[in-house]
C-alpha positions, 0 to 999 in steps of 0.5 A: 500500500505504501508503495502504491502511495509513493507512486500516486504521489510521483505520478500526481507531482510529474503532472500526470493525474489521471494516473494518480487518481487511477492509483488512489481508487485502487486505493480505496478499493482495496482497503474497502474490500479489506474492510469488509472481509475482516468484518465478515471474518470477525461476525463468522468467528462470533457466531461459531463461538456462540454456537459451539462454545468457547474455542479459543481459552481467554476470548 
């Protein structure tokens, strides 16, 4: 990610910010996804420890 900043950052001081922007919504959607997937993540270990009890000692 870091990586992908430094280059939308180079890309938007080289004056070409099509390419920046391109850069900053891959961004954006990438995080997003990542959003969401950890949050499914968590709910699914949620409900599996209810239903099944403690797994994991110290939760």
């Amino acid at each position: 990610m870091a990586l992908l900043a430094v280059a939308a950052i180079l890309f938007f001081a080289f004056g070409q910010s099509m390419e920046g922007f391109s850069i900053i919504i891959v961004i954006i959607l990438t995080v997003a996804i990542g959003f969401f997937t950890e949050i499914k993540a968590v709910r699914s270990f949620l409900k599996a420890r209810l239903l099944h009890g403690d797994p994991v000692p110290g939760w």
